[in-house]
MARGUSE-44448 format. One record per residue (C-alpha): residue number from 1; residue in three letters; x negated, y, z negated. Coordinates in nm, 4 decimals. Each point is the difference from the previous one (the first is absolute). Example, Ala and Ser with C-alpha at 12.3 -4.5 7.8 and 13.67 -1.06 7.14 Angstrom:
% residues 2
i->1	aa->ALA	px->-1.2300	py->-0.4500	pz->-0.7800
i->2	aa->SER	px->-0.1370	py->0.3440	pz->0.0660
//
This chain:
% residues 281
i->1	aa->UNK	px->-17.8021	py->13.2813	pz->-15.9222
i->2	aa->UNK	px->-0.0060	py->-0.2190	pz->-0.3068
i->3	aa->UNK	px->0.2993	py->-0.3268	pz->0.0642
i->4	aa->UNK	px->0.1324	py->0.0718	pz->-0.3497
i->5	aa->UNK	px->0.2744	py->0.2108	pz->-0.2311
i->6	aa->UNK	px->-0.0575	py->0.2673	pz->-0.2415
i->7	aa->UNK	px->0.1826	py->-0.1592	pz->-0.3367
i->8	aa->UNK	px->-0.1690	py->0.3193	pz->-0.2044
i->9	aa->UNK	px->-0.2343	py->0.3138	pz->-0.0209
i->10	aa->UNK	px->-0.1749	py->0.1333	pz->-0.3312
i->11	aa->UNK	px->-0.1789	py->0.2909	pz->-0.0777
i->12	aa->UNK	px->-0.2875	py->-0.1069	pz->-0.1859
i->13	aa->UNK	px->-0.2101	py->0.2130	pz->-0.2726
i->14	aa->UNK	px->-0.2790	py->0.0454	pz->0.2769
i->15	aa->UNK	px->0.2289	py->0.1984	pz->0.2121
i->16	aa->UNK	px->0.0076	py->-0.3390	pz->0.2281
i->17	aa->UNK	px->0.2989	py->-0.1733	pz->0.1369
i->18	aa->UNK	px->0.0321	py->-0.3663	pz->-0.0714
i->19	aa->UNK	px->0.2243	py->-0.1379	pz->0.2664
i->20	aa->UNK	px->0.1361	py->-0.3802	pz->-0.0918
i->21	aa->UNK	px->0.1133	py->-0.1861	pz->0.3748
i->22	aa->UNK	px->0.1491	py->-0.3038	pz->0.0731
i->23	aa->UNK	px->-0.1343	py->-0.1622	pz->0.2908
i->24	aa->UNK	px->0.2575	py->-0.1389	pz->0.2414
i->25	aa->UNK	px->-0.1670	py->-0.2718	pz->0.1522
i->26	aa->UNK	px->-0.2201	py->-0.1008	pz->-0.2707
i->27	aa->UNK	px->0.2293	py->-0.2757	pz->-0.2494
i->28	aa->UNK	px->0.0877	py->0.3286	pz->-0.1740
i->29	aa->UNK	px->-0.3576	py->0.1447	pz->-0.0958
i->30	aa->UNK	px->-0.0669	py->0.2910	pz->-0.1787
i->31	aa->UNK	px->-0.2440	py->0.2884	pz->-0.0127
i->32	aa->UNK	px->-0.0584	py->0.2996	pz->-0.1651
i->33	aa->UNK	px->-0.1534	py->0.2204	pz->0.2666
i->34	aa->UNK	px->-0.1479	py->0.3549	pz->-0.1261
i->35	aa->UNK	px->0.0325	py->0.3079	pz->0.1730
i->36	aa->UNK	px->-0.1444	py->0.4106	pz->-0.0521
i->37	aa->UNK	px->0.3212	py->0.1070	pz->0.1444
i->38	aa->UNK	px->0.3614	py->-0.1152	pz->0.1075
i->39	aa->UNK	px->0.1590	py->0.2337	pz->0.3233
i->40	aa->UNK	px->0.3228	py->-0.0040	pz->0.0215
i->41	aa->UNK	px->0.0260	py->0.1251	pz->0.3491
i->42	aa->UNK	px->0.3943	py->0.0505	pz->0.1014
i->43	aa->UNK	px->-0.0908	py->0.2712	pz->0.2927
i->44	aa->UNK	px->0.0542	py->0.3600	pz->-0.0069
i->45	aa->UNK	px->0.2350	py->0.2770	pz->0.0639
i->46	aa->UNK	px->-0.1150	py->0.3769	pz->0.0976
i->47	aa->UNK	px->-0.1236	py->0.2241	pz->-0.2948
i->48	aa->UNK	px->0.1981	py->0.3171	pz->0.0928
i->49	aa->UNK	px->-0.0824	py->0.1932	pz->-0.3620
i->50	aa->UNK	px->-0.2397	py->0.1679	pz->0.2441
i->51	aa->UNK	px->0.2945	py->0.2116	pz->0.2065
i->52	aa->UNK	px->0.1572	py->0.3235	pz->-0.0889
i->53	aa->UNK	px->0.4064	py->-0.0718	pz->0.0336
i->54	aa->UNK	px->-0.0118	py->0.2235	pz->0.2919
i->55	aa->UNK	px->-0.2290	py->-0.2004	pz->0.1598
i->56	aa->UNK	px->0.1542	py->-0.3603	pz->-0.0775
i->57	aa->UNK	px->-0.0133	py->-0.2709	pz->0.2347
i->58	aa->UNK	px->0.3093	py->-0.2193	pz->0.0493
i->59	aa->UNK	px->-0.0779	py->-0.3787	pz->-0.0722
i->60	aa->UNK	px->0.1181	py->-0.3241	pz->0.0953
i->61	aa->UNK	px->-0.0180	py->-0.3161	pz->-0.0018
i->62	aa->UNK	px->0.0865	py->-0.0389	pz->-0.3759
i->63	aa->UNK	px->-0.2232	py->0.3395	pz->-0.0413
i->64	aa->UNK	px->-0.3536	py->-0.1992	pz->0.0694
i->65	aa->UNK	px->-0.0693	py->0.2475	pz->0.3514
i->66	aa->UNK	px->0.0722	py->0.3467	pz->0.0787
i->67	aa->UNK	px->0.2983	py->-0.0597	pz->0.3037
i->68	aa->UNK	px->-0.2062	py->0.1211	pz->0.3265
i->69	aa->UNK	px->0.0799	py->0.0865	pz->0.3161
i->70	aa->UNK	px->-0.1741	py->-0.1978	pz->0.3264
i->71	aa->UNK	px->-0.2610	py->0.2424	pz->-0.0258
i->72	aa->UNK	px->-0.0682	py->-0.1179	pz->-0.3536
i->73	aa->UNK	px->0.1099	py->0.3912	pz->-0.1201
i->74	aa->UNK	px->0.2722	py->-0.0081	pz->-0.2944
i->75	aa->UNK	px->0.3630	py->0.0296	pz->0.1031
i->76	aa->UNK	px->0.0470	py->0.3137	pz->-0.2369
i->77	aa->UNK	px->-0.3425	py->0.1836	pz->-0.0073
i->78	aa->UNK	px->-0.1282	py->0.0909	pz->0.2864
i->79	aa->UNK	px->-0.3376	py->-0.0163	pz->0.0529
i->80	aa->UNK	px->-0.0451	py->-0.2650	pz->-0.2698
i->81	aa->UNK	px->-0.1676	py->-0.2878	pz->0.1639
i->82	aa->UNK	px->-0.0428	py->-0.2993	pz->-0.1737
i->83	aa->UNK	px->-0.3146	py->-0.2655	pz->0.1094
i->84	aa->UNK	px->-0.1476	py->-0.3494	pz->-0.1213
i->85	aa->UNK	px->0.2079	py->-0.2312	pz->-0.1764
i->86	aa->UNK	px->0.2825	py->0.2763	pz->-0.0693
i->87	aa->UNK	px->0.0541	py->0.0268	pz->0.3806
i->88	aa->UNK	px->0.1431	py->-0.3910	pz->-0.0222
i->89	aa->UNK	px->0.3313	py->0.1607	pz->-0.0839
i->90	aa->UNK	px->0.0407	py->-0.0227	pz->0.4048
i->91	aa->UNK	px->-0.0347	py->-0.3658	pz->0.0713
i->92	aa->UNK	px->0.0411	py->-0.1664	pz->-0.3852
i->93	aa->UNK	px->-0.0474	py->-0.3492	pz->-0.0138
i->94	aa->UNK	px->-0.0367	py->-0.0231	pz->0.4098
i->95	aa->UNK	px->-0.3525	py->0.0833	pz->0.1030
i->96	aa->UNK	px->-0.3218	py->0.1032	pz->-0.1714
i->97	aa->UNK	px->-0.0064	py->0.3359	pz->-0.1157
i->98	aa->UNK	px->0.0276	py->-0.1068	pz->-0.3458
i->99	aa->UNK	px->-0.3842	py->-0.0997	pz->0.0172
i->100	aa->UNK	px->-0.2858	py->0.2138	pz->0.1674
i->101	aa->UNK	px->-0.0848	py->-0.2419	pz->0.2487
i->102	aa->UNK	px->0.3282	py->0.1514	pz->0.1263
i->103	aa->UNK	px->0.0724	py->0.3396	pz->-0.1252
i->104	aa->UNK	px->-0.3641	py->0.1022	pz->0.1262
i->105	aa->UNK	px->0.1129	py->0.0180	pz->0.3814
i->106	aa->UNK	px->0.3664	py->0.1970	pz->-0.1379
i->107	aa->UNK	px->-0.2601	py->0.2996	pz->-0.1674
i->108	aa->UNK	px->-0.1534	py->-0.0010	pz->0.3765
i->109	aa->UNK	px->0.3317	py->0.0557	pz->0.1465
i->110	aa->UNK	px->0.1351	py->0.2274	pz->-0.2646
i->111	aa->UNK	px->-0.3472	py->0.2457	pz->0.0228
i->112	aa->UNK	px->0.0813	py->0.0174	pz->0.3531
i->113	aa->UNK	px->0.3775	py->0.1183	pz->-0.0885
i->114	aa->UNK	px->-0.1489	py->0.2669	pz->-0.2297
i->115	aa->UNK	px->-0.2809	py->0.0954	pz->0.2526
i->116	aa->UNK	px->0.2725	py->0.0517	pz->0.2842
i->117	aa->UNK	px->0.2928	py->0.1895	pz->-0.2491
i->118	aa->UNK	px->-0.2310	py->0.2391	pz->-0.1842
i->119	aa->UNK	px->-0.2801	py->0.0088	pz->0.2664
i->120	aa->UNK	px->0.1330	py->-0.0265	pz->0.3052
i->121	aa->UNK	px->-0.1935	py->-0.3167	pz->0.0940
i->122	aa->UNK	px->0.1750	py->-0.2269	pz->0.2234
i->123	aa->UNK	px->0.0591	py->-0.3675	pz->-0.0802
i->124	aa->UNK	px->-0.2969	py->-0.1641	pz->0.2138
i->125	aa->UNK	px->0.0866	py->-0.1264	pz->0.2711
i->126	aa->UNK	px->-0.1480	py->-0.1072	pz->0.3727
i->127	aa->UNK	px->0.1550	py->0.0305	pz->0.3492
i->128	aa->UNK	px->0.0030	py->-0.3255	pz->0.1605
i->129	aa->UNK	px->0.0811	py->-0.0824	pz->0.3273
i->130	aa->UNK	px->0.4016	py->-0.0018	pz->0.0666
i->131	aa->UNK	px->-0.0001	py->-0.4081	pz->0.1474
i->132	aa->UNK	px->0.0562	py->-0.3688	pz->-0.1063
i->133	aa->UNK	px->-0.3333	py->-0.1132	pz->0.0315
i->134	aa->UNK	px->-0.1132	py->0.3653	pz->-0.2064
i->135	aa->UNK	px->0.2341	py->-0.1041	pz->-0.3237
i->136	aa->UNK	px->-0.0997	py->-0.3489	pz->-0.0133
i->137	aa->UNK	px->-0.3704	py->0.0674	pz->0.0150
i->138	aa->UNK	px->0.0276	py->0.2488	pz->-0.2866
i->139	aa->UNK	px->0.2432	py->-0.2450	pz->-0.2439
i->140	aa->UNK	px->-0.2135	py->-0.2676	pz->0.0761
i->141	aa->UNK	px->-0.3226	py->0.1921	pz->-0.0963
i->142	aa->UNK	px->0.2057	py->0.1193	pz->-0.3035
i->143	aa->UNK	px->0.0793	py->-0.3116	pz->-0.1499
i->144	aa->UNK	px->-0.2912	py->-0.1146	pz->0.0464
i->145	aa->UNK	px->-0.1932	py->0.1986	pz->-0.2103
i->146	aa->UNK	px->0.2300	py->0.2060	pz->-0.2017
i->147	aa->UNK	px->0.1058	py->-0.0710	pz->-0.3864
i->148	aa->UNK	px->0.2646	py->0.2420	pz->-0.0701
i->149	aa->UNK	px->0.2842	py->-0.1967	pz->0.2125
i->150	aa->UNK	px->-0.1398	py->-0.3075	pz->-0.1727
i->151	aa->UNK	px->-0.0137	py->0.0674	pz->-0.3795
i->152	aa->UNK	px->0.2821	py->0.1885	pz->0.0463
i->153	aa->UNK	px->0.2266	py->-0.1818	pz->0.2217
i->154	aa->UNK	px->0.3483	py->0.1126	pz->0.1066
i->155	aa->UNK	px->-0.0450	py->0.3448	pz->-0.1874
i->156	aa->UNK	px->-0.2827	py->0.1763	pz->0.2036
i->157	aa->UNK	px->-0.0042	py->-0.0306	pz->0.3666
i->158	aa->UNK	px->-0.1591	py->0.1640	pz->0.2937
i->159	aa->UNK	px->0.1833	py->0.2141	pz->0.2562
i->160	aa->UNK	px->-0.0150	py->0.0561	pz->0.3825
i->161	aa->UNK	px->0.1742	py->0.3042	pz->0.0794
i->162	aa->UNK	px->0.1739	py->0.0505	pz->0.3984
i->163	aa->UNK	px->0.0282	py->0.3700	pz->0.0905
i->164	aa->UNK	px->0.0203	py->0.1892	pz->0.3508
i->165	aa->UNK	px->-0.2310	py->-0.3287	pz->0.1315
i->166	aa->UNK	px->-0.2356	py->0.0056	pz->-0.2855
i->167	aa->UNK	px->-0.0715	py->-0.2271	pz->-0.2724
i->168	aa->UNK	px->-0.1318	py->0.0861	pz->-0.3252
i->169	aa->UNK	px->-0.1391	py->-0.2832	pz->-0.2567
i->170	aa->UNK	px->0.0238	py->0.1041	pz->-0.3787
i->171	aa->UNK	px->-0.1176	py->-0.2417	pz->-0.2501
i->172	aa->UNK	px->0.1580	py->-0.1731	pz->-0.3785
i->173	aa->UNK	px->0.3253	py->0.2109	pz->-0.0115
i->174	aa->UNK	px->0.1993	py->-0.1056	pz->-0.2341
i->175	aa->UNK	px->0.2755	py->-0.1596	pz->0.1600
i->176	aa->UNK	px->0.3232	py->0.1563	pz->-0.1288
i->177	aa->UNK	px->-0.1769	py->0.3164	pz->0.0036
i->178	aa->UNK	px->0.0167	py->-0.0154	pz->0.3875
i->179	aa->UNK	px->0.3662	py->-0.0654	pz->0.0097
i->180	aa->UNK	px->0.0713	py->0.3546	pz->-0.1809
i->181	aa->UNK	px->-0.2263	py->0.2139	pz->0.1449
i->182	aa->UNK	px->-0.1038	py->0.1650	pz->0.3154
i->183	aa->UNK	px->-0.1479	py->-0.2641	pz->0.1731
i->184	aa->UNK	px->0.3476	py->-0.2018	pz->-0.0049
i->185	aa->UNK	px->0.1450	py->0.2412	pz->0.1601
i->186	aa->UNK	px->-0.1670	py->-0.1226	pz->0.3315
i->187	aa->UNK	px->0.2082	py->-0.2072	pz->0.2131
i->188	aa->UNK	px->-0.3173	py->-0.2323	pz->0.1027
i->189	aa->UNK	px->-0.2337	py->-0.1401	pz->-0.2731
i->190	aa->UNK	px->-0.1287	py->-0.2747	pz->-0.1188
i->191	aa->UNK	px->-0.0386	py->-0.1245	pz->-0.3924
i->192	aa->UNK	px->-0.2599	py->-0.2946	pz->-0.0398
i->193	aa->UNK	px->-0.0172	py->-0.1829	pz->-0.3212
i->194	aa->UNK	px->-0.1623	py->-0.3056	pz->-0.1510
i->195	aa->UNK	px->0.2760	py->-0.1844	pz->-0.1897
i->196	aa->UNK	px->0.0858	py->-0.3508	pz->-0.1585
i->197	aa->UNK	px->0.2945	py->-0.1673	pz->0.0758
i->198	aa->UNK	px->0.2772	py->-0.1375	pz->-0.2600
i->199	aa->UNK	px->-0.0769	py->-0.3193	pz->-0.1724
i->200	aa->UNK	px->0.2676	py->-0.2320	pz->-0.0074
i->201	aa->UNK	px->-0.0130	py->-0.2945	pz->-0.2186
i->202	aa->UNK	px->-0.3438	py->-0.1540	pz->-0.1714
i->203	aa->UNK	px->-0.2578	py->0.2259	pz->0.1133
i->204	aa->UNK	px->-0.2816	py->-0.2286	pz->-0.0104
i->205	aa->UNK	px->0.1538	py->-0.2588	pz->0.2366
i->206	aa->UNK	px->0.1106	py->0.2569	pz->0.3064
i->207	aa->UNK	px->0.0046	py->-0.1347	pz->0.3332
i->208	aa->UNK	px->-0.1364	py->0.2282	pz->0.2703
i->209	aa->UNK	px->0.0812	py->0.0573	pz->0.3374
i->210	aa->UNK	px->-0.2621	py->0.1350	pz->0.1872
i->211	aa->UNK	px->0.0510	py->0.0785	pz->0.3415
i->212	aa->UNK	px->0.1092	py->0.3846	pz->0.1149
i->213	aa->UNK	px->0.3547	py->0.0049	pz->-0.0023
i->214	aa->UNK	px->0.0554	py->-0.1485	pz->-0.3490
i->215	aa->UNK	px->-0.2191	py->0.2702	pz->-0.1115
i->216	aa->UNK	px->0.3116	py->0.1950	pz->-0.1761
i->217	aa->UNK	px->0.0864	py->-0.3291	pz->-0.2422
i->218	aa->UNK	px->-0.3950	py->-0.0095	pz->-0.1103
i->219	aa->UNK	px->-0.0819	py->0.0238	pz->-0.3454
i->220	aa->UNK	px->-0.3437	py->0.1427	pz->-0.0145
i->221	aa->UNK	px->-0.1336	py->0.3512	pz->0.0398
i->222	aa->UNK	px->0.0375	py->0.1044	pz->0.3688
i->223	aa->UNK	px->0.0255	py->0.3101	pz->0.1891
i->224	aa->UNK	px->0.3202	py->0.1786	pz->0.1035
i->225	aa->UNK	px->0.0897	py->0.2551	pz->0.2654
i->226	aa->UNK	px->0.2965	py->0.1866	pz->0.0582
i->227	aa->UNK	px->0.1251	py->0.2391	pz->0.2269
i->228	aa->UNK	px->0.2568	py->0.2951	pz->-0.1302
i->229	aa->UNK	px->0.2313	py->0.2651	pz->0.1846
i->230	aa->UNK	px->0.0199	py->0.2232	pz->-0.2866
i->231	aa->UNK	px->0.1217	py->-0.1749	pz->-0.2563
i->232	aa->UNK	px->0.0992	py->-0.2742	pz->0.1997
i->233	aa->UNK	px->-0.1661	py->-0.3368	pz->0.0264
i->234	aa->UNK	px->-0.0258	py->-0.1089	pz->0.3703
i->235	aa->UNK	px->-0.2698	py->-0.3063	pz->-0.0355
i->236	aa->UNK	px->-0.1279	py->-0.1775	pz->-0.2330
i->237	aa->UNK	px->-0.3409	py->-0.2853	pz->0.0381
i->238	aa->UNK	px->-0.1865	py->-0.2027	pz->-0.2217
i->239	aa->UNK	px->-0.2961	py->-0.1325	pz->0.0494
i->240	aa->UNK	px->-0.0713	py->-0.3628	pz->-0.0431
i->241	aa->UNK	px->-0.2356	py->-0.0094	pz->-0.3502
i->242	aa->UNK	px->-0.3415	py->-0.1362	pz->-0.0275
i->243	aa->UNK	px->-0.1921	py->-0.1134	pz->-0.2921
i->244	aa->UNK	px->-0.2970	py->0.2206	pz->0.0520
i->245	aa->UNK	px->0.1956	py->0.3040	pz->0.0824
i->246	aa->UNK	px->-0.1507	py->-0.0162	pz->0.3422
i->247	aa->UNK	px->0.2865	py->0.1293	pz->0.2624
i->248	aa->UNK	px->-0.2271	py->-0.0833	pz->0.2978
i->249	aa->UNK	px->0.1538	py->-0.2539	pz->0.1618
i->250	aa->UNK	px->0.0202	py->0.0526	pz->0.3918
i->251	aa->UNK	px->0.3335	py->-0.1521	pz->0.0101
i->252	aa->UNK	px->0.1055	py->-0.0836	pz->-0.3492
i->253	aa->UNK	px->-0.0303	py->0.3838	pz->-0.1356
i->254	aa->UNK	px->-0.0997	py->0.2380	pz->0.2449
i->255	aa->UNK	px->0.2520	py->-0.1130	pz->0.3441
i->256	aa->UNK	px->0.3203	py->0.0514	pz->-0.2249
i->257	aa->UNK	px->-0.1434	py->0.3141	pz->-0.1306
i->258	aa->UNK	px->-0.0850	py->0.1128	pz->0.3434
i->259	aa->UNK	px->0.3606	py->-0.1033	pz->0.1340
i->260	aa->UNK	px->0.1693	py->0.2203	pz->-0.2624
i->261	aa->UNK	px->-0.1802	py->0.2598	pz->0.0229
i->262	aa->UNK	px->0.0976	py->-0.0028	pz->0.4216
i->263	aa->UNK	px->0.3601	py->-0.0628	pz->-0.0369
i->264	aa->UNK	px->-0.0189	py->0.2716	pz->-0.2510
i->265	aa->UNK	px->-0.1642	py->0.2581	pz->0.2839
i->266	aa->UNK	px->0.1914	py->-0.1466	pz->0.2423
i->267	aa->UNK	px->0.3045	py->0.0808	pz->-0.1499
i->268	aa->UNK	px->0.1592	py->-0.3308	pz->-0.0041
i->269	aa->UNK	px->0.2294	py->-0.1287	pz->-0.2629
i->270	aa->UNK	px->-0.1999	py->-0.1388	pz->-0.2414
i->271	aa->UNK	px->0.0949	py->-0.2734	pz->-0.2509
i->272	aa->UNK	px->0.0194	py->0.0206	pz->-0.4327
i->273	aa->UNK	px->-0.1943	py->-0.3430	pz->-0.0359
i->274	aa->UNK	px->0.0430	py->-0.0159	pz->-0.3251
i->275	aa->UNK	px->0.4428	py->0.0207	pz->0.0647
i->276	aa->UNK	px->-0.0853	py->-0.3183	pz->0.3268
i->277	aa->UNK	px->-0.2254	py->-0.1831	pz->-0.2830
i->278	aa->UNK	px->0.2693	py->0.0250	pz->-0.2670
i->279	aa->UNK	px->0.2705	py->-0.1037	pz->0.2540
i->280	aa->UNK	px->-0.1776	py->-0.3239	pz->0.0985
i->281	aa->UNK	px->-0.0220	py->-0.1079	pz->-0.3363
//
């Protein structure tokens, strides 16, 4: 990117654009710089000359995507699913589904919502074993190698399941999706995210905390469990964050995890660490 200000662009006779600049640290130099062509790229909205009235997606925000559902299916046309960059409508300006290093792992999830409505293919899922040590093998194998939860972090998350003593692990559901459909209608699962946590102040002088139980106040990307009745959220734990991603840890990442995921079994009353964290502060 060129340190400088555009004072003027001509057209010339060659079908070439002369562009005169300023440069801004330069004792006010000029240059004429000469270009084939000049984008003027202000983003998009959706072409909908495509659609038959009867067929007419609802937009939103300010009519640039189709408004979707958490299936990424519009609100008013069902069976209209929307994918790639157009499927951003659900997490605008918060995660990456605007780019296809993101969007590419919503297509995987949303194939698998078409495959199990018009083909009667279940969601994948696993059985797992139904214990502490069970759950916090399989999150810690899943953040380790996983990119979903990662690239798109706080949207998509993974799922363990508690029914009649079983446990069933489904993978990069999108989050809200779980809240309105069958599977939160269990009163014992588990929602695991990768999320970042709010930046207060200059962002490139942060101070860090990083042992366990300041985990909720940390900045960084870092994984998050919680436990639901239903709709209700009985625990919540964050996991202290690491520069390489790597929740390992004996006692730094995996014992909290662990603990959680006992007093959860257990039945005990578990804490919102997130609600102690803010208290402290």
């Amino acid at each position: 990117m060129l340190d400088c200000s555009i004072r003027r662009i001509t057209k010339r006779d060659d079908n070439k654009y002369a562009v005169d600049v300023e440069y801004t640290h330069a004792m006010g130099e000029t240059e004429t710089l000469v270009y084939d062509r000049v984008l003027n790229c202000c983003g998009f909205r959706i072409g909908t000359s495509h659609f038959d009235q009867s067929a007419m997606p609802v937009l939103a925000k300010n009519n640039k995507f189709p408004k979707l559902t958490n299936q990424w299916e519009s609100v008013n046309v069902k069976g209209m699913f929307f994918c790639g960059v157009l499927s951003h409508e659900r997490d605008f300006k918060k995660t990456a589904s605007g780019f296809i290093h993101g969007f590419r792992y919503c297509v995987r999830t949303l194939v698998h919502f078409i495959e199990e409505r018009f083909h009667s293919v279940p969601y994948p899922s696993r059985m797992i074993a139904n214990s502490a040590d069970s759950f916090t093998r399989e999150t810690v194998t899943r953040l380790a190698k996983n990119s979903a939860l990662w690239q798109e972090f706080g949207f998509l998350a993974d799922l363990i399941v508690v029914s009649d003593g079983k446990a069933t692990y489904y993978e990069e559901l999108p989050r809200k999706y779980i809240a309105e459909s069958g599977y939160g209608a269990h009163d014992h699962y588990y929602v695991i995210t990768l999320e970042f946590g709010k930046i207060l102040g200059d962002p490139f002088n942060i101070e860090r905390k990083p042992v366990p139980d300041q985990a909720a106040v940390g900045t960084f990307l870092h994984p998050v469990i919680r436990r639901y009745m239903g709709a209700k959220l009985l625990g919540e734990q964050h996991i202290l964050e690491d520069l390489y991603t790597d929740w390992t840890h004996p006692e730094k990442h995996v014992k909290p995890m662990r603990m959680f995921y006992e007093d959860s079994i257990a039945g005990k009353k578990l804490r919102i660490m997130s609600q102690m964290m803010k208290a402290k502060m």
